[in-house]
mmCIF file of the N, C-alpha and C atoms, coordinates in Angstrom:
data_MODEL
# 
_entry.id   MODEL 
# 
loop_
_atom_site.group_PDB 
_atom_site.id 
_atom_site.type_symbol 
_atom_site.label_atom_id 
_atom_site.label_alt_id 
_atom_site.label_comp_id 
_atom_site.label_asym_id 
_atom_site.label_entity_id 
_atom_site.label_seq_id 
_atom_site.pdbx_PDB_ins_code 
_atom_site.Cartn_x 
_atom_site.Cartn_y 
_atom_site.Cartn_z 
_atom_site.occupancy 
_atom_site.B_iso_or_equiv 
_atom_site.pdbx_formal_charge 
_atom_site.auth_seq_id 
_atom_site.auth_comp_id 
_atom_site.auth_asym_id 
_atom_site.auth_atom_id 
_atom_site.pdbx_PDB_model_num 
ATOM 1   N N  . UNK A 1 1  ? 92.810  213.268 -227.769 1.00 0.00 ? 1  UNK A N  1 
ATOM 2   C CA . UNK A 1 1  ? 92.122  212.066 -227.368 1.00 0.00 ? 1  UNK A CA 1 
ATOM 3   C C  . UNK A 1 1  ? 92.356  211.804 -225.888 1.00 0.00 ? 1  UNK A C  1 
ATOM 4   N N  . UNK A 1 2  ? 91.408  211.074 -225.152 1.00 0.00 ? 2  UNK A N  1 
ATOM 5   C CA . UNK A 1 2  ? 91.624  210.818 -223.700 1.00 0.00 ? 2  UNK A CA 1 
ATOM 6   C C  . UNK A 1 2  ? 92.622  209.995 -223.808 1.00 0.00 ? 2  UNK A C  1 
ATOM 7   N N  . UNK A 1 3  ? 93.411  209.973 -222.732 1.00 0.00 ? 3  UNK A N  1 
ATOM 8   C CA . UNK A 1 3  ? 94.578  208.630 -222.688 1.00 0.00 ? 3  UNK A CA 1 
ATOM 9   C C  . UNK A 1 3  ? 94.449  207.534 -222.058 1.00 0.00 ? 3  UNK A C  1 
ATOM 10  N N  . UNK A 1 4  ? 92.823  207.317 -221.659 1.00 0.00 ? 4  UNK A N  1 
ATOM 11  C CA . UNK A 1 4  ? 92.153  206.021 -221.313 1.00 0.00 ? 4  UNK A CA 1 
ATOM 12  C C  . UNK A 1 4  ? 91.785  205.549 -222.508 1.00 0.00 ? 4  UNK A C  1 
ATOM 13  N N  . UNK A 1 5  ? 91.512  205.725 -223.517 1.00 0.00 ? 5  UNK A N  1 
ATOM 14  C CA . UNK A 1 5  ? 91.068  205.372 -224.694 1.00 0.00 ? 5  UNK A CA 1 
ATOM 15  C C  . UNK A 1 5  ? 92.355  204.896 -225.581 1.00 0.00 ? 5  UNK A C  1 
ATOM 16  N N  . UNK A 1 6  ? 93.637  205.524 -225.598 1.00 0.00 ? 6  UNK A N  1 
ATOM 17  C CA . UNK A 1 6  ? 94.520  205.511 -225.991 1.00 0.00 ? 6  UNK A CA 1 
ATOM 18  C C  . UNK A 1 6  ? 95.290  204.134 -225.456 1.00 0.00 ? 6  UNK A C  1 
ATOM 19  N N  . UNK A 1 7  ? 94.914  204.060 -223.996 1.00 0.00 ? 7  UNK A N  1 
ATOM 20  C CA . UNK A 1 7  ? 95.705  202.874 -223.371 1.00 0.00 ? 7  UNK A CA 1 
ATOM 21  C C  . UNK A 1 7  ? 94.859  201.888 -223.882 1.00 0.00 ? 7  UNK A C  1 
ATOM 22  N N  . UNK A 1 8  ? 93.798  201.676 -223.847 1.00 0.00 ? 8  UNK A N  1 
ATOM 23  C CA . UNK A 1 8  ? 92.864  200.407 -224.093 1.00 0.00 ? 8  UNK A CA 1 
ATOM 24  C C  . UNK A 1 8  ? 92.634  199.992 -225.728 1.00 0.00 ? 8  UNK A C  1 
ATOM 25  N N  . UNK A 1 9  ? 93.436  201.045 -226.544 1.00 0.00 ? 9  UNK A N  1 
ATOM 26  C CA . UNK A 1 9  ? 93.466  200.828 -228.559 1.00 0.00 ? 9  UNK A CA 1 
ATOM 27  C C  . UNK A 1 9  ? 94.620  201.403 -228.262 1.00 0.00 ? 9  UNK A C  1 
ATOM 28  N N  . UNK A 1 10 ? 95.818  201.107 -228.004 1.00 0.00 ? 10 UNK A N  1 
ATOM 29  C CA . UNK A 1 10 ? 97.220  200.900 -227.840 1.00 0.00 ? 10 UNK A CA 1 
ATOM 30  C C  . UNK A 1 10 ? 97.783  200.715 -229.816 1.00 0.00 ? 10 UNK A C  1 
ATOM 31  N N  . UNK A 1 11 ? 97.366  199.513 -229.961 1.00 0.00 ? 11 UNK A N  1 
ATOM 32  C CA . UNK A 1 11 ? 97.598  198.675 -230.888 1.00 0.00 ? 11 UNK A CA 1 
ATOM 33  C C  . UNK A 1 11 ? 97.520  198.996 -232.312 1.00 0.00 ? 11 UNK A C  1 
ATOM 34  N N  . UNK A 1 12 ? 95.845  199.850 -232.078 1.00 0.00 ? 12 UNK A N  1 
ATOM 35  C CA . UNK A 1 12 ? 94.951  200.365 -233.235 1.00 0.00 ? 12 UNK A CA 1 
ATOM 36  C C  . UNK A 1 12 ? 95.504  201.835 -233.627 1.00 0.00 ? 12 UNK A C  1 
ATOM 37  N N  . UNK A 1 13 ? 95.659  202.805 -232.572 1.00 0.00 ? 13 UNK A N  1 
ATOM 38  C CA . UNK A 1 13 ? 96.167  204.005 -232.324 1.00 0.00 ? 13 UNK A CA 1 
ATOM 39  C C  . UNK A 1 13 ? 97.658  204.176 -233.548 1.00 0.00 ? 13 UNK A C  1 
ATOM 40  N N  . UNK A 1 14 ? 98.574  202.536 -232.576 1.00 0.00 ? 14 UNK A N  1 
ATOM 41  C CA . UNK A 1 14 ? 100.074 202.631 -233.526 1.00 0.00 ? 14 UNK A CA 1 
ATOM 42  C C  . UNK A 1 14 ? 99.925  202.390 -234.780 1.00 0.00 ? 14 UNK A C  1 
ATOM 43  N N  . UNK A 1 15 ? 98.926  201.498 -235.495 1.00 0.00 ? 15 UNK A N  1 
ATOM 44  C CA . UNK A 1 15 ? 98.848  200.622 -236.700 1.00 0.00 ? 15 UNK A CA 1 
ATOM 45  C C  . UNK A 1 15 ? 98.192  202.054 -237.293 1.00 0.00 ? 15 UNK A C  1 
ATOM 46  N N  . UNK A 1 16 ? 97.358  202.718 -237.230 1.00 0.00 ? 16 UNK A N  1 
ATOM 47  C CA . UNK A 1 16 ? 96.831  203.871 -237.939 1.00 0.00 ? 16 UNK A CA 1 
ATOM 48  C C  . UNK A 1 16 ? 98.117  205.013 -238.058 1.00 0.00 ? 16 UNK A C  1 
ATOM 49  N N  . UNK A 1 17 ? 98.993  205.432 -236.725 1.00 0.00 ? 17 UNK A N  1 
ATOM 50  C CA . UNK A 1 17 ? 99.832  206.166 -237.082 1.00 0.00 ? 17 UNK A CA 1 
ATOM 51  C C  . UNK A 1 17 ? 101.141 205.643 -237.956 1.00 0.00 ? 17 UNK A C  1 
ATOM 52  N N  . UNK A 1 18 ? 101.042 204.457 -238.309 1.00 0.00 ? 18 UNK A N  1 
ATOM 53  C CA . UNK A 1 18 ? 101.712 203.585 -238.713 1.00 0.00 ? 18 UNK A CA 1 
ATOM 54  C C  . UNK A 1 18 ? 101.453 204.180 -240.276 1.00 0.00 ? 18 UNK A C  1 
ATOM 55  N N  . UNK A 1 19 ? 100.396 203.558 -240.544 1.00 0.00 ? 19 UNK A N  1 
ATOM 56  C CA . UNK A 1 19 ? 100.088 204.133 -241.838 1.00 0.00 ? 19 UNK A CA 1 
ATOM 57  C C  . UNK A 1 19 ? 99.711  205.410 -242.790 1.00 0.00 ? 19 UNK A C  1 
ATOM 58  N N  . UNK A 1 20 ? 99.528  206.274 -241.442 1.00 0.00 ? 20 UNK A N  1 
ATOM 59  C CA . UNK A 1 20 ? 99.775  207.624 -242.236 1.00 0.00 ? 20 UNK A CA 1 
ATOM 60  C C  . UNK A 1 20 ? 101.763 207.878 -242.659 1.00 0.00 ? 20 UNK A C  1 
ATOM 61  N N  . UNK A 1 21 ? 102.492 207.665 -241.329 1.00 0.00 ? 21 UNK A N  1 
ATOM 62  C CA . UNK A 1 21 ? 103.793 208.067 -241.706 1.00 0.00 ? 21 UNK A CA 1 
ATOM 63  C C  . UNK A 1 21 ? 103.912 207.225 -243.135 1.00 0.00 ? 21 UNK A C  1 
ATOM 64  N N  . UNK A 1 22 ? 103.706 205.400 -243.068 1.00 0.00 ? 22 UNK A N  1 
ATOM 65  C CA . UNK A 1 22 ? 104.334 205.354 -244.269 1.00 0.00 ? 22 UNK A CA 1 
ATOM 66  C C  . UNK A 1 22 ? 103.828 205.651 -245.811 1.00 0.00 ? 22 UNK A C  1 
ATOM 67  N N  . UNK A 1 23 ? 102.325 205.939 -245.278 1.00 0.00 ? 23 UNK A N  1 
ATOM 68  C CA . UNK A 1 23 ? 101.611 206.616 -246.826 1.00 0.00 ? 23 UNK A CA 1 
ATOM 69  C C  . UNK A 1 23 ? 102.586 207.781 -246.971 1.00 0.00 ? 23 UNK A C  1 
ATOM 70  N N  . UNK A 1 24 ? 102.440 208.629 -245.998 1.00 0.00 ? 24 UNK A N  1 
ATOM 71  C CA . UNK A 1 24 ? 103.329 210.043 -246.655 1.00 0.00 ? 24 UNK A CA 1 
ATOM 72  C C  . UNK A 1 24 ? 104.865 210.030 -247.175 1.00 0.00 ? 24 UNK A C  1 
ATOM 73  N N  . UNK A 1 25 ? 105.336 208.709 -246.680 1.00 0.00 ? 25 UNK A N  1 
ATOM 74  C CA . UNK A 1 25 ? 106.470 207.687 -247.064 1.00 0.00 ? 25 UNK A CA 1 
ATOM 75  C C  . UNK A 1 25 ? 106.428 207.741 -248.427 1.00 0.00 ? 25 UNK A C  1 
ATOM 76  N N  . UNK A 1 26 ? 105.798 207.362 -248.925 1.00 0.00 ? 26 UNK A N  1 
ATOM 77  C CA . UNK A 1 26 ? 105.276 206.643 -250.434 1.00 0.00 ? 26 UNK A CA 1 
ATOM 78  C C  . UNK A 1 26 ? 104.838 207.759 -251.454 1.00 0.00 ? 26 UNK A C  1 
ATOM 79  N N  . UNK A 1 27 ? 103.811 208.189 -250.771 1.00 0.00 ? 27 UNK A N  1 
ATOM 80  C CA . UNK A 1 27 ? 103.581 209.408 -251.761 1.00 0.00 ? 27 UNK A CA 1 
ATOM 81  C C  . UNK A 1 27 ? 104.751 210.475 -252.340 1.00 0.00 ? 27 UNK A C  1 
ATOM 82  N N  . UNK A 1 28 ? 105.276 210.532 -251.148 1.00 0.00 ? 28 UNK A N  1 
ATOM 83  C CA . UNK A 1 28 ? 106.793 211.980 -251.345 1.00 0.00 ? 28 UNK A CA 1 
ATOM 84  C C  . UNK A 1 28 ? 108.130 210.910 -252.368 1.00 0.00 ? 28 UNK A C  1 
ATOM 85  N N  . UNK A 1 29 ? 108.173 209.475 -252.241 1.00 0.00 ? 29 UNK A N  1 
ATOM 86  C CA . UNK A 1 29 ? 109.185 208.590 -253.033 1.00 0.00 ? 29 UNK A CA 1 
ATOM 87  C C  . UNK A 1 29 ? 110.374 209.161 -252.779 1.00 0.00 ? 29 UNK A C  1 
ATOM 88  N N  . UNK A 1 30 ? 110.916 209.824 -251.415 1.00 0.00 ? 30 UNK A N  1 
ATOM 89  C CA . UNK A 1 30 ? 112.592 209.841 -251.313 1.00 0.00 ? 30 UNK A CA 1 
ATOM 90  C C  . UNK A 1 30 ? 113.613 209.141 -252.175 1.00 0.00 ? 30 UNK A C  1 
ATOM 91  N N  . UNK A 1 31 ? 114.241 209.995 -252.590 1.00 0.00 ? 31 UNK A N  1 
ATOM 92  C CA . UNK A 1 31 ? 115.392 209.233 -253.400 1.00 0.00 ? 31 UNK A CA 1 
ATOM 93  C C  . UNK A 1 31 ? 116.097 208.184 -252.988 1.00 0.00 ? 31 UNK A C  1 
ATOM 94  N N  . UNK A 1 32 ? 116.280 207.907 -251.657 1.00 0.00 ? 32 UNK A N  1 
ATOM 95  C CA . UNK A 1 32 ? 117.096 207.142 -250.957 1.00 0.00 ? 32 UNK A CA 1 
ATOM 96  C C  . UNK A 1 32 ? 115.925 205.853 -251.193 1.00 0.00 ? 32 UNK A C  1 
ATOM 97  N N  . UNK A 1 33 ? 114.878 205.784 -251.108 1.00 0.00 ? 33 UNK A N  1 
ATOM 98  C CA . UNK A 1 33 ? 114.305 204.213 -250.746 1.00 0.00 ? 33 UNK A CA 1 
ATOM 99  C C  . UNK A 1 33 ? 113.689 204.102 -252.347 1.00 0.00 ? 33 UNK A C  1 
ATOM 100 N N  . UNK A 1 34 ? 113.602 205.079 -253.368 1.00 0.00 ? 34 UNK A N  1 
ATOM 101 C CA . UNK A 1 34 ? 113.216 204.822 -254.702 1.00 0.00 ? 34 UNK A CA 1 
ATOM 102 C C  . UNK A 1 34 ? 114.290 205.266 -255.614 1.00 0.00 ? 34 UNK A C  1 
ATOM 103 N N  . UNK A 1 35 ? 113.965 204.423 -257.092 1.00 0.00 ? 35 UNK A N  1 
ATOM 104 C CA . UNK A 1 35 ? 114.876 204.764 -258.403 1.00 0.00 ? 35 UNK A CA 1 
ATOM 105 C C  . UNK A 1 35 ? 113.988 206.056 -258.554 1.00 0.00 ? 35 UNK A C  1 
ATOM 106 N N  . UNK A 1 36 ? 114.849 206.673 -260.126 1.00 0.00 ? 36 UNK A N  1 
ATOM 107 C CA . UNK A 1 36 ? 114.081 208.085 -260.504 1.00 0.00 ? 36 UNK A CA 1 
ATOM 108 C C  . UNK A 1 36 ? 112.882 207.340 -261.300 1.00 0.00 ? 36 UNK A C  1 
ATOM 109 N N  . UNK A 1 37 ? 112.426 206.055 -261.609 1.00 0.00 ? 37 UNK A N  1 
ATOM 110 C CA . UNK A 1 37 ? 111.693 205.784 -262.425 1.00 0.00 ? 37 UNK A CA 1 
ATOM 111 C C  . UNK A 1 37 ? 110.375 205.329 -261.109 1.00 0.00 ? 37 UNK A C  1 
ATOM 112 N N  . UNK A 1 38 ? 110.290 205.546 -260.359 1.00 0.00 ? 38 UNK A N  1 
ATOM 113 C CA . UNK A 1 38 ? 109.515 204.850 -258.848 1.00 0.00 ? 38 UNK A CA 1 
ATOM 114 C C  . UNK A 1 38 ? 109.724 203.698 -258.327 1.00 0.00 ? 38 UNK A C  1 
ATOM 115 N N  . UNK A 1 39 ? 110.619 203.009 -258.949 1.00 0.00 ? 39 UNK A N  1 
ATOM 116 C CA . UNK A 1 39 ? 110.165 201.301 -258.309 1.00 0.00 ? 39 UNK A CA 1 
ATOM 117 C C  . UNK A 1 39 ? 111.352 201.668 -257.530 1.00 0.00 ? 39 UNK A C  1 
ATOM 118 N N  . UNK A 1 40 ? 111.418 200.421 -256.472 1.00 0.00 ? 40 UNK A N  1 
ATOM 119 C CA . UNK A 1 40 ? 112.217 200.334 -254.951 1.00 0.00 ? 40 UNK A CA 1 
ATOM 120 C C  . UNK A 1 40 ? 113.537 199.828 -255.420 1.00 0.00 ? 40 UNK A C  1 
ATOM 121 N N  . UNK A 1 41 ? 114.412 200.700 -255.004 1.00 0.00 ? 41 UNK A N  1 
ATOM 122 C CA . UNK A 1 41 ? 115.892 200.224 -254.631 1.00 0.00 ? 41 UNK A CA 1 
ATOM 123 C C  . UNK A 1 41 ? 116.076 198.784 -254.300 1.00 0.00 ? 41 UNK A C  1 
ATOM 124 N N  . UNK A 1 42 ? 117.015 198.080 -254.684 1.00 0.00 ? 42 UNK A N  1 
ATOM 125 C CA . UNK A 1 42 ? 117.841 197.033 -254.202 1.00 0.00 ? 42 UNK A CA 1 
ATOM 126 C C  . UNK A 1 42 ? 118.286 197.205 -252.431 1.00 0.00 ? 42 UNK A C  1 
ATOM 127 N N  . UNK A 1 43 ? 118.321 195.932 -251.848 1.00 0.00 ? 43 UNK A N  1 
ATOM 128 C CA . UNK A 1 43 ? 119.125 196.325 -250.793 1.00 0.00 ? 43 UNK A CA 1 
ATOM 129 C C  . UNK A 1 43 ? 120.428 195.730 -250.825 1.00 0.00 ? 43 UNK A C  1 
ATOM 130 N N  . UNK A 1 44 ? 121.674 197.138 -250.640 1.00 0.00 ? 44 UNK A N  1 
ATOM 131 C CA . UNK A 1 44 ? 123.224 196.852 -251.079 1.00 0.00 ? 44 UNK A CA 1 
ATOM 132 C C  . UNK A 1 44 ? 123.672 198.135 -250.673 1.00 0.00 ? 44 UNK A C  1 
ATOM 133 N N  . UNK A 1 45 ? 124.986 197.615 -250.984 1.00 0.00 ? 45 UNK A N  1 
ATOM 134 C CA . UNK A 1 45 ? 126.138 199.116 -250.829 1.00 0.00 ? 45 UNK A CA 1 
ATOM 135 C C  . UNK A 1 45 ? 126.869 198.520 -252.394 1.00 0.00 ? 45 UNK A C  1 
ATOM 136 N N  . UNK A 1 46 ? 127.444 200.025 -252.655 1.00 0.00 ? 46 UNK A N  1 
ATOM 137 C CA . UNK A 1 46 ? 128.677 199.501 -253.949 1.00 0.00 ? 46 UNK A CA 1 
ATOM 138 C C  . UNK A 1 46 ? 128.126 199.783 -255.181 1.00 0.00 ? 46 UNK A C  1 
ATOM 139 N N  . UNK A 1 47 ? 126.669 199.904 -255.467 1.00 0.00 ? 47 UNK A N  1 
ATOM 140 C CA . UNK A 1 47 ? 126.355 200.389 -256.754 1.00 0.00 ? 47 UNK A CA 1 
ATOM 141 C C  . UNK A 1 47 ? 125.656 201.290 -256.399 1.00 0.00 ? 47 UNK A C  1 
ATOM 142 N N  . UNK A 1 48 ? 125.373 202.313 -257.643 1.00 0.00 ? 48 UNK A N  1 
ATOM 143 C CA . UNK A 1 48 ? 124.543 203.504 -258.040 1.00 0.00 ? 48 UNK A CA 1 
ATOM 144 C C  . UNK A 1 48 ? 122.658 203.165 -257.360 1.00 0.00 ? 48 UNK A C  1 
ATOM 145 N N  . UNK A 1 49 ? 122.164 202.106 -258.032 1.00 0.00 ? 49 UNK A N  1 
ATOM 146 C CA . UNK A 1 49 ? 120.956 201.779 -258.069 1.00 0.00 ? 49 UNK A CA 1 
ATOM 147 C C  . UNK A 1 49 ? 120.582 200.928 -256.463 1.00 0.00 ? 49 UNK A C  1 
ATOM 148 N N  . UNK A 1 50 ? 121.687 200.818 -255.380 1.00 0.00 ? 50 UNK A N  1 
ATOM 149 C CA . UNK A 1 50 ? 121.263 200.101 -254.292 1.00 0.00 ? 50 UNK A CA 1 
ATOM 150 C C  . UNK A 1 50 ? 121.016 201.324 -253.450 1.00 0.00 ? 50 UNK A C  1 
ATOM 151 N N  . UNK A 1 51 ? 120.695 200.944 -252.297 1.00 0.00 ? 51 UNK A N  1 
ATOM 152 C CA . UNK A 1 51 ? 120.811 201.491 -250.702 1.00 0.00 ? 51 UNK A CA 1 
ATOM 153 C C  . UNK A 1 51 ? 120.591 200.813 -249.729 1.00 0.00 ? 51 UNK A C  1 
ATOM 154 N N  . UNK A 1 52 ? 121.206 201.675 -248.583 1.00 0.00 ? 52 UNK A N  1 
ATOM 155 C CA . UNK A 1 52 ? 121.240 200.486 -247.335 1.00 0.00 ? 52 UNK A CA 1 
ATOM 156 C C  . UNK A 1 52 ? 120.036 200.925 -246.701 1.00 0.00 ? 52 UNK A C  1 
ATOM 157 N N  . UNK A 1 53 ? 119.271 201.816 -246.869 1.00 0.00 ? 53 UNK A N  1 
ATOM 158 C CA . UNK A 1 53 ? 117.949 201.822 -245.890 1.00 0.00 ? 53 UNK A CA 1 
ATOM 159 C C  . UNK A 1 53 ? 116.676 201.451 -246.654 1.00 0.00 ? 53 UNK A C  1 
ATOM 160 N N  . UNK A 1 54 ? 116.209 200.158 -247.431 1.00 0.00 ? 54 UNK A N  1 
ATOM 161 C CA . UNK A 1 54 ? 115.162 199.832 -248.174 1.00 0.00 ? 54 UNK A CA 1 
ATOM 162 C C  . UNK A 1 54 ? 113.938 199.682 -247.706 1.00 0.00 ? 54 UNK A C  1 
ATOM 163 N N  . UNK A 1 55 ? 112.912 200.063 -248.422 1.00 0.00 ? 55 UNK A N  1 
ATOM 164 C CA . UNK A 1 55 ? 111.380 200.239 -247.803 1.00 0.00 ? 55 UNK A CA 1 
ATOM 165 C C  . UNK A 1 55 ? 111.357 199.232 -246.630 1.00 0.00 ? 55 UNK A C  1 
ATOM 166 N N  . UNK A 1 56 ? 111.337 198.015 -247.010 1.00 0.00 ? 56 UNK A N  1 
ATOM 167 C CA . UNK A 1 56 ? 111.635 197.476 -245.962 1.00 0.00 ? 56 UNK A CA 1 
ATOM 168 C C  . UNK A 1 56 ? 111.578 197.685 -244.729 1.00 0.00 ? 56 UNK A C  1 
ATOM 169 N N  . UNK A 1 57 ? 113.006 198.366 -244.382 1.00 0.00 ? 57 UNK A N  1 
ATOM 170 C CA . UNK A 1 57 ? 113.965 198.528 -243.397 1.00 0.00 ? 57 UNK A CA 1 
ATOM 171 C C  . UNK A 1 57 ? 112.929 199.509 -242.330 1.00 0.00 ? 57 UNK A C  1 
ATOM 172 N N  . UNK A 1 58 ? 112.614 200.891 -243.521 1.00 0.00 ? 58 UNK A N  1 
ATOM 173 C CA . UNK A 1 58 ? 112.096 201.556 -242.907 1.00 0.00 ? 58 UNK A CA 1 
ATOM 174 C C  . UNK A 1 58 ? 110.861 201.217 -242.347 1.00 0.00 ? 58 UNK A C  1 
ATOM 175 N N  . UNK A 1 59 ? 109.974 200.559 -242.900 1.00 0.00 ? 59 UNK A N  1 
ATOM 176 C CA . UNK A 1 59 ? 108.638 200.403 -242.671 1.00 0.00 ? 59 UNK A CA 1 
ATOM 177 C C  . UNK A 1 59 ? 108.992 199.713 -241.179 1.00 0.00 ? 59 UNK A C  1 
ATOM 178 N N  . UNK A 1 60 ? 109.534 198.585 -240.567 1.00 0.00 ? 60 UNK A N  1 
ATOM 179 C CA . UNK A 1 60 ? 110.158 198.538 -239.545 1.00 0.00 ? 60 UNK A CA 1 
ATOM 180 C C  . UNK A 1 60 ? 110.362 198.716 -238.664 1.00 0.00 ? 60 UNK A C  1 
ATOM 181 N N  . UNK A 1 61 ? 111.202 200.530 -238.525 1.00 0.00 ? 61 UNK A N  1 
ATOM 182 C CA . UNK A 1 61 ? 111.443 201.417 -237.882 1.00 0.00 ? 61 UNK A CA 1 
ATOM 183 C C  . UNK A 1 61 ? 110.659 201.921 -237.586 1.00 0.00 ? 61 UNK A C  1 
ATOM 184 N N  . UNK A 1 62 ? 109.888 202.780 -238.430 1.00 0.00 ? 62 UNK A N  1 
ATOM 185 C CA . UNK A 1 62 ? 108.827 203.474 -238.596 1.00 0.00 ? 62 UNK A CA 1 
ATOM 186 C C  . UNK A 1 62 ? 107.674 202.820 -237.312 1.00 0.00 ? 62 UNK A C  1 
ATOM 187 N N  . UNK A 1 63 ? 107.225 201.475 -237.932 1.00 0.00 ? 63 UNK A N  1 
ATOM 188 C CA . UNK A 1 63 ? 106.241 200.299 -236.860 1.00 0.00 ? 63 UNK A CA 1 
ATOM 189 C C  . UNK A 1 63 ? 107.041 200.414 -235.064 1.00 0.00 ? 63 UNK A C  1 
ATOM 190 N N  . UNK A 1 64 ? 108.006 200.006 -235.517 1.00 0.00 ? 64 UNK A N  1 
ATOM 191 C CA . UNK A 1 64 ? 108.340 200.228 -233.897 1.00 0.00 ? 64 UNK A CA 1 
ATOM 192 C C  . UNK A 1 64 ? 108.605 201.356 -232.864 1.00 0.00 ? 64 UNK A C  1 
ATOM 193 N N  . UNK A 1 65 ? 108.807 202.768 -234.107 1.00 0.00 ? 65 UNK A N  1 
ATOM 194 C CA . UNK A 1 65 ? 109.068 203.850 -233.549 1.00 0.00 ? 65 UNK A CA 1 
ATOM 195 C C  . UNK A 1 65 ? 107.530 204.273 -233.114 1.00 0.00 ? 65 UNK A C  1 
ATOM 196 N N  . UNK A 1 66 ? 106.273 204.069 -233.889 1.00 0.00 ? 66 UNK A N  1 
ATOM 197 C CA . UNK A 1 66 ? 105.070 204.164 -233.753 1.00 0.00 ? 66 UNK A CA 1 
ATOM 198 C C  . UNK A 1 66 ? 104.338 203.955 -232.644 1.00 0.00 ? 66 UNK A C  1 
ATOM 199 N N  . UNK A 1 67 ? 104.924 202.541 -232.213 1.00 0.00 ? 67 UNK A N  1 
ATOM 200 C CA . UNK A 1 67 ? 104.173 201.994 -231.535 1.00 0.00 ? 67 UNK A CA 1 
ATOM 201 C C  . UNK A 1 67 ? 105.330 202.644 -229.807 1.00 0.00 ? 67 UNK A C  1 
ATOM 202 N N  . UNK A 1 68 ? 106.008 202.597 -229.772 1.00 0.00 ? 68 UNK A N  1 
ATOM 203 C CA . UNK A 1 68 ? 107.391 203.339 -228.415 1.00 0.00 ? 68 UNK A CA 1 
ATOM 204 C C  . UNK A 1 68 ? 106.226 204.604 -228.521 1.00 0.00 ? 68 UNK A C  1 
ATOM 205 N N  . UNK A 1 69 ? 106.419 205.555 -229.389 1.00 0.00 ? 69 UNK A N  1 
ATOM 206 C CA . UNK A 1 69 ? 105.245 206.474 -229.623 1.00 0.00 ? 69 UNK A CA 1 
ATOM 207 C C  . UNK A 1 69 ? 104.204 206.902 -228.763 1.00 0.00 ? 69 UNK A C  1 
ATOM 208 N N  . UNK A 1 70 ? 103.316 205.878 -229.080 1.00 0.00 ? 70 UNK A N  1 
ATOM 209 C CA . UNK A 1 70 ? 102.248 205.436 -228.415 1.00 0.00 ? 70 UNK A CA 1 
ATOM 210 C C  . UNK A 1 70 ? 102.420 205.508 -226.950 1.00 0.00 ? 70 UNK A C  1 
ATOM 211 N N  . UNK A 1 71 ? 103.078 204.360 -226.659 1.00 0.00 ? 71 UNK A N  1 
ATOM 212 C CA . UNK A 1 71 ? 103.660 204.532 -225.149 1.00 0.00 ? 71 UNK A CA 1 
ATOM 213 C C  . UNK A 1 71 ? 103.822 205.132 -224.576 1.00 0.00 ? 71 UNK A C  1 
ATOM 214 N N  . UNK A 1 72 ? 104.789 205.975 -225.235 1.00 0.00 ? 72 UNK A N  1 
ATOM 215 C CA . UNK A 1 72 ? 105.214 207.211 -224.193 1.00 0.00 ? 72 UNK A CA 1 
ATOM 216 C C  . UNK A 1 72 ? 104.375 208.086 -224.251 1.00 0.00 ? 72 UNK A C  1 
ATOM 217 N N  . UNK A 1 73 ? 103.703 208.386 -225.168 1.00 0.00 ? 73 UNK A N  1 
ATOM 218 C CA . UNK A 1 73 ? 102.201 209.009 -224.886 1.00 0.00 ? 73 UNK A CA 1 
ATOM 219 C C  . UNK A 1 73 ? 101.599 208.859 -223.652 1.00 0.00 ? 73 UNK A C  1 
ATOM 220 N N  . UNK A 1 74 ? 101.313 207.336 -223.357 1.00 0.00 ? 74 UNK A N  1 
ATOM 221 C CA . UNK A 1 74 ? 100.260 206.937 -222.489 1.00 0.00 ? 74 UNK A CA 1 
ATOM 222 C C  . UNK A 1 74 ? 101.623 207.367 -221.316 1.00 0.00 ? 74 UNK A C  1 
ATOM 223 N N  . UNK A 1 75 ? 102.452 206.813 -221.071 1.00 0.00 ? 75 UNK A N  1 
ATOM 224 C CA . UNK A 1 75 ? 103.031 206.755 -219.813 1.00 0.00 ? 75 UNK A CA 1 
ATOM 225 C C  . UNK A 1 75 ? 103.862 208.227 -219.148 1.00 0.00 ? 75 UNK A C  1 
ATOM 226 N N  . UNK A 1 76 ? 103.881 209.235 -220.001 1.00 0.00 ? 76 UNK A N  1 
ATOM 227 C CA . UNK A 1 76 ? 104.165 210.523 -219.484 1.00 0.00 ? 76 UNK A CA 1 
ATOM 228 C C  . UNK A 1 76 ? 103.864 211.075 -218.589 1.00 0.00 ? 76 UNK A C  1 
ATOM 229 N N  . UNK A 1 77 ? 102.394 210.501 -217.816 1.00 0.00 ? 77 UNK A N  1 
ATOM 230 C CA . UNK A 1 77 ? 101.824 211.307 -216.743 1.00 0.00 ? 77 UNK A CA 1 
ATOM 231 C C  . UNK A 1 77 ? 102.387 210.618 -215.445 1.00 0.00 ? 77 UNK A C  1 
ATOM 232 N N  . UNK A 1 78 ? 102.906 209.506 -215.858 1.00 0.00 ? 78 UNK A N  1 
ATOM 233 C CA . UNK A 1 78 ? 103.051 208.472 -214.293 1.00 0.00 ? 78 UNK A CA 1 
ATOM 234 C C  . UNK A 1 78 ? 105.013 208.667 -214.128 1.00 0.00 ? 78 UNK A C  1 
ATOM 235 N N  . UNK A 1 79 ? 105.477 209.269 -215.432 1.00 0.00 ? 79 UNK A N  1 
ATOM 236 C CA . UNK A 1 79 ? 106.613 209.195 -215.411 1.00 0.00 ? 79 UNK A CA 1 
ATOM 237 C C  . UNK A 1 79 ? 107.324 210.509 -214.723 1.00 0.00 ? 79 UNK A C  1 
ATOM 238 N N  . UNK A 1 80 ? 108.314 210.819 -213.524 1.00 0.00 ? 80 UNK A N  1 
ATOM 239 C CA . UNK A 1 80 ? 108.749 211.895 -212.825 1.00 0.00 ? 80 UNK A CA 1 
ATOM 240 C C  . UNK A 1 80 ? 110.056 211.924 -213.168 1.00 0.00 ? 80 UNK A C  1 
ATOM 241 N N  . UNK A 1 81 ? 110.172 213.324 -213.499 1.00 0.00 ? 81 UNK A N  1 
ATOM 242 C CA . UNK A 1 81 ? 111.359 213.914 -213.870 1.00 0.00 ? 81 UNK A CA 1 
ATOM 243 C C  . UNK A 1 81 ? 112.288 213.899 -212.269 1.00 0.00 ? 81 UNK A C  1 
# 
């Protein structure tokens, strides 16, 4: 994609890559953010059935790592090593 287009749907660009990572999130059901039966972990430490990184958490990460992403996309060309 041009990275004039990219700078000016900034927003749209992250929210779409947003939602592929966490569809493929969802579809694959990591053990860590699901039970073996599919539904979502508790958020905890100390029992079998919790974890500390809950859909939640990630979806989050994921959004903000998306969107930094983005950015540094656009800003690589102006940026000197």
């Amino acid at each position: 994609m041009n990275r004039n287009y990219i700078k000016t749907h900034m927003a749209t660009i992250s929210i779409a890559l947003f939602i592929c990572i966490f569809s493929i999130m969802t579809f694959s059901k990591p053990a860590v953010i699901y039970n073996n039966d599919g539904s979502l972990r508790n958020f905890g430490i100390g029992f079998k059935r919790k974890t500390i990184c809950p859909a939640w958490l990630f979806a989050v990460v994921i959004a903000i790592l998306s969107y930094f992403s983005v950015m540094y996309y656009v800003a690589v060309p102006k940026i000197q090593f």
